[in-house]
TORLUM-351588 format. One record per residue (C-alpha): residue in one letter; x, y, z. Coordinates in nm, 3 decimals. Example, Ala and Ser with C-alpha at 12.3 -4.5 7.8 and 13.67 -1.06 7.14 Angstrom:
<nodes>
+-------+---------+---------+---------+
! dovex !       x !       y !       z !
+-------+---------+---------+---------+
!     a !   1.230 !  -0.450 !   0.780 !
!     s !   1.367 !  -0.106 !   0.714 !
+-------+---------+---------+---------+
</nodes>
This chain:
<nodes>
+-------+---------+---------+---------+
! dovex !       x !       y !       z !
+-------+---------+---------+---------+
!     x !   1.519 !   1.193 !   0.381 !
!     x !   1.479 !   0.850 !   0.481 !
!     x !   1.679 !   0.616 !   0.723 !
!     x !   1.732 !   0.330 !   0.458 !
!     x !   1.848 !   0.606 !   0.202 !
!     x !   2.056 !   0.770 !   0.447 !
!     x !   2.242 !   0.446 !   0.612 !
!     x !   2.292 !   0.301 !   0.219 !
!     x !   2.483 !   0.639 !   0.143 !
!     x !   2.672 !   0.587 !   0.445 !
!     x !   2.778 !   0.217 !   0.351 !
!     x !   2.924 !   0.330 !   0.048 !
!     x !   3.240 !   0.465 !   0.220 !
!     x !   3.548 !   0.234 !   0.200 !
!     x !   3.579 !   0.059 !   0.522 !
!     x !   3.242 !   0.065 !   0.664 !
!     x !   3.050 !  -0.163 !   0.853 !
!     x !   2.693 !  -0.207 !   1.008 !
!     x !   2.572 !  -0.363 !   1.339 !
!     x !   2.245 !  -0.364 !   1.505 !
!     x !   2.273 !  -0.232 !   1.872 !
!     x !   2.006 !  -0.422 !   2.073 !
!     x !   1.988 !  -0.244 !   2.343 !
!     x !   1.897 !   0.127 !   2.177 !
!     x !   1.744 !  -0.100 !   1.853 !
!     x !   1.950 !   0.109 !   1.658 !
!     x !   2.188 !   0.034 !   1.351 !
!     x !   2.524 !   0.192 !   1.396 !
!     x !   2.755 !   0.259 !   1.130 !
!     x !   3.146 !   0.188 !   1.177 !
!     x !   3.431 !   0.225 !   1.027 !
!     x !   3.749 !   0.068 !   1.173 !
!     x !   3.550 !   0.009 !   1.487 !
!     x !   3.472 !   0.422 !   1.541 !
!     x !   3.108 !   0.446 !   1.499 !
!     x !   3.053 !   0.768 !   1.308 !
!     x !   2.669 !   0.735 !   1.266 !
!     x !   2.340 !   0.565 !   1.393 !
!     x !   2.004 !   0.534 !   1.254 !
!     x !   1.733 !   0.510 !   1.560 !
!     x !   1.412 !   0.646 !   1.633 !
!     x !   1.333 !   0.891 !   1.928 !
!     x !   1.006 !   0.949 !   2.082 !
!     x !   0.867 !   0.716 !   1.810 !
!     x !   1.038 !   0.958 !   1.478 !
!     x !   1.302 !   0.836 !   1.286 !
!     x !   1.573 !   0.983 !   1.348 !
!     x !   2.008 !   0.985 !   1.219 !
!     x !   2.240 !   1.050 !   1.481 !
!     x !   2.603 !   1.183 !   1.345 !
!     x !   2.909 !   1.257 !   1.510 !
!     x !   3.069 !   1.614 !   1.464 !
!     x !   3.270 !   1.889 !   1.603 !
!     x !   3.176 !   2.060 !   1.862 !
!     x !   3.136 !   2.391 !   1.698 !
!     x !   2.966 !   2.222 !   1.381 !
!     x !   2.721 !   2.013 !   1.682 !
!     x !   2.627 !   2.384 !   1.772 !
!     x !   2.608 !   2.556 !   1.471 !
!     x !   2.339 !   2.263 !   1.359 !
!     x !   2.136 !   2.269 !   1.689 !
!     x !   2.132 !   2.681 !   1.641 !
!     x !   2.020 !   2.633 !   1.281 !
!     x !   1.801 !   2.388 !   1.262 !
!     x !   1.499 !   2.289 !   1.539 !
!     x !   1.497 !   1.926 !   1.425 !
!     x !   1.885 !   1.902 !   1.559 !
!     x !   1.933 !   1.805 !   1.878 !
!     x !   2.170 !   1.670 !   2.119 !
!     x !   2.206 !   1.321 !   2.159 !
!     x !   2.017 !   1.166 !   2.443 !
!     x !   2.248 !   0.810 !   2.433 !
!     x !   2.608 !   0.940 !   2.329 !
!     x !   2.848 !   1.210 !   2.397 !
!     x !   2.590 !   1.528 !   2.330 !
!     x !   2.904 !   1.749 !   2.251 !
!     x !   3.035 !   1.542 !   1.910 !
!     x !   2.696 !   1.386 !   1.883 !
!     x !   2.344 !   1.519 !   1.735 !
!     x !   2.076 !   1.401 !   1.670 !
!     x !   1.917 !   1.486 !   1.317 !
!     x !   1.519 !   1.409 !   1.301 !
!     x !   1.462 !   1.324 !   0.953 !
!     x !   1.110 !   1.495 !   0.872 !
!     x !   1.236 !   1.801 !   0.999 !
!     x !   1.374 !   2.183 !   0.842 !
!     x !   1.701 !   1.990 !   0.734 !
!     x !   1.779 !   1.973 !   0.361 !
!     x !   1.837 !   1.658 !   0.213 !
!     x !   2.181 !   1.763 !   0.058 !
!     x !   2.314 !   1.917 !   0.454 !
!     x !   2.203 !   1.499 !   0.569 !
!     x !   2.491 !   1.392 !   0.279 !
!     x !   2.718 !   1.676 !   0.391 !
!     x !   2.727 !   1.569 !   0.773 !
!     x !   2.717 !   1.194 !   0.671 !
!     x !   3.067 !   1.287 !   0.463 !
!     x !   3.211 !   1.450 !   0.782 !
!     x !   3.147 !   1.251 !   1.041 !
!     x !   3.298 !   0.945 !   0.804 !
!     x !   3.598 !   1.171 !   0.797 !
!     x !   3.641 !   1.262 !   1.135 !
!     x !   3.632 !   0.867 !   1.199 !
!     x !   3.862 !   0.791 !   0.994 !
!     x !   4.080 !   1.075 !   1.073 !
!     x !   4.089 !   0.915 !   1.469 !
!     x !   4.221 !   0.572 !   1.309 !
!     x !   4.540 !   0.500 !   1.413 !
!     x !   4.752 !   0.486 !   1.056 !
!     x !   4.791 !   0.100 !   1.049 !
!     x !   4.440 !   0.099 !   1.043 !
!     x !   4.387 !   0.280 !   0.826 !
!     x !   4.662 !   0.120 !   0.621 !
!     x !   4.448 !  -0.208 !   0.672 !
!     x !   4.124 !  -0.037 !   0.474 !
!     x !   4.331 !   0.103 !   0.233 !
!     x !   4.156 !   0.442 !   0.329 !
+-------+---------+---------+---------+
</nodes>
């Protein structure tokens, strides 16, 4: 998996938006204003940090050792996925479609009504 591949599937979900955070020099991925994923590096490897339940954050950290918590966010709904690690492509597409969903689910409904999402 690669960042560029990995933030274009992530743009193709109604309502989304990308900004460049300066600061981390990291491109974060919106939708409604909730950031539901970044792609950054860390220590140098490229890295895709996705938001997630708690219980799914530690079900990914316990099954894969290139899932970690993330250093710059919340590192209970946050994790950070290295992307030439053990992950499978397909689990990258998986978490990309639910942490989108979660966002959107935190949307107040007008919002959402805006997006038509």
């Amino acid at each position: 998996m690669d960042q560029s591949t990995l933030l274009a599937y992530c743009m193709e979900k109604p309502g989304t938006d990308q900004r460049l955070h300066q600061e981390w020099q990291a491109n974060q991925v919106t939708v409604g204003e909730v950031m539901f994923a970044m792609a950054h590096e860390v220590e140098g490897k490229p890295a895709f940090t996705l938001k997630s339940s708690a219980e799914m954050a530690v079900a990914l950290r316990n099954e894969y050792r290139s899932a970690a918590p993330c250093g710059l966010l919340n590192k209970t709904h946050w994790t950070t996925l290295f992307l030439a690690g053990d992950i499978p492509d397909s689990q990258f597409y998986h978490l990309a479609d639910a942490a989108w969903r979660l966002a959107v689910e935190s949307l107040p409904d007008a919002v959402r009504q805006e997006l038509d999402i």
